[in-house]
C-alpha positions in Angstrom: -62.9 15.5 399.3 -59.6 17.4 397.6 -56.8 15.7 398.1 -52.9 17.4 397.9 -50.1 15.8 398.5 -46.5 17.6 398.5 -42.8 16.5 398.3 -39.8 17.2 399.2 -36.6 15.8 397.9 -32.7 16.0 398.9 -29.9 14.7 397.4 -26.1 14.1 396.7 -26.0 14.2 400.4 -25.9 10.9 403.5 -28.1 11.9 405.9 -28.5 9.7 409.2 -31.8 8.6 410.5 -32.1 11.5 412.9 -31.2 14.2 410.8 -34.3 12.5 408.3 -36.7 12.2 410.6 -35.7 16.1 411.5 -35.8 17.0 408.0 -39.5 15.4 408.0 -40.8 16.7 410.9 -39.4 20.7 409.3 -40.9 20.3 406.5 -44.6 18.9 407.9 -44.3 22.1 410.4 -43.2 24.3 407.1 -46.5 22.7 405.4 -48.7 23.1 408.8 -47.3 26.5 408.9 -48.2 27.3 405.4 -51.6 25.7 405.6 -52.7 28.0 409.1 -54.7 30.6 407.2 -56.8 27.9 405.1 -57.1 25.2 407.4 -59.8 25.4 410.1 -58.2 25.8 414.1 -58.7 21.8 414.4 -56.6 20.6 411.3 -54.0 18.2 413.1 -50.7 17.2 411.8 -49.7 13.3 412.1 -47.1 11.4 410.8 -48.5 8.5 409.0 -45.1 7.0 407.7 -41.3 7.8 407.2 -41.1 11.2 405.9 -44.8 11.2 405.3 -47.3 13.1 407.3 -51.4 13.8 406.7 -52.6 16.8 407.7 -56.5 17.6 407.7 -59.8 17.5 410.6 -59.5 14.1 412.1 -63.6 12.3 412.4 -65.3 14.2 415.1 -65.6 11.0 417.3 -61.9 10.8 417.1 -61.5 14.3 417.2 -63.2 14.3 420.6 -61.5 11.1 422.0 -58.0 13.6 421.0 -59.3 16.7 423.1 -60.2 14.6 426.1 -56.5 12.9 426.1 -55.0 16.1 425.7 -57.4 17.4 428.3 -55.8 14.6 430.8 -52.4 14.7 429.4 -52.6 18.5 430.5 -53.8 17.8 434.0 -57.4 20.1 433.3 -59.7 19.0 435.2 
């Protein structure tokens, strides 16, 4: 399975933990963002470290485990 991973790098600058964890969660929504058109409708996004996200098709028995917590989460019955 291909495998792509992407960085991102600022310097000469403090940044607190906030504003890094912002900066991480911009640029996974600038990859997710980027990836729309190639990546099927049920690619998710999860953050899997500091500053370091995967995004891809999680297995479908977690996949379906997802849709029924965000079914309940949601309140659809």
């Amino acid at each position: 399975m291909p495998n792509h991973e992407f960085s991102f790098v600022v310097s000469d600058v403090k940044l607190t933990k906030a504003q890094s964890a912002q900066i991480s969660a911009a640029v996974a929504q600038a990859g997710a963002l980027a990836l729309a058109e190639i990546t099927p409708p049920n690619a998710v996004s999860v953050q899997i470290g500091p500053n370091r996200w995967w995004r891809g098709i999680p297995a479908p028995d977690l996949y379906k485990q997802l849709q029924q917590f965000a079914t309940k989460s949601a309140g659809v019955r």
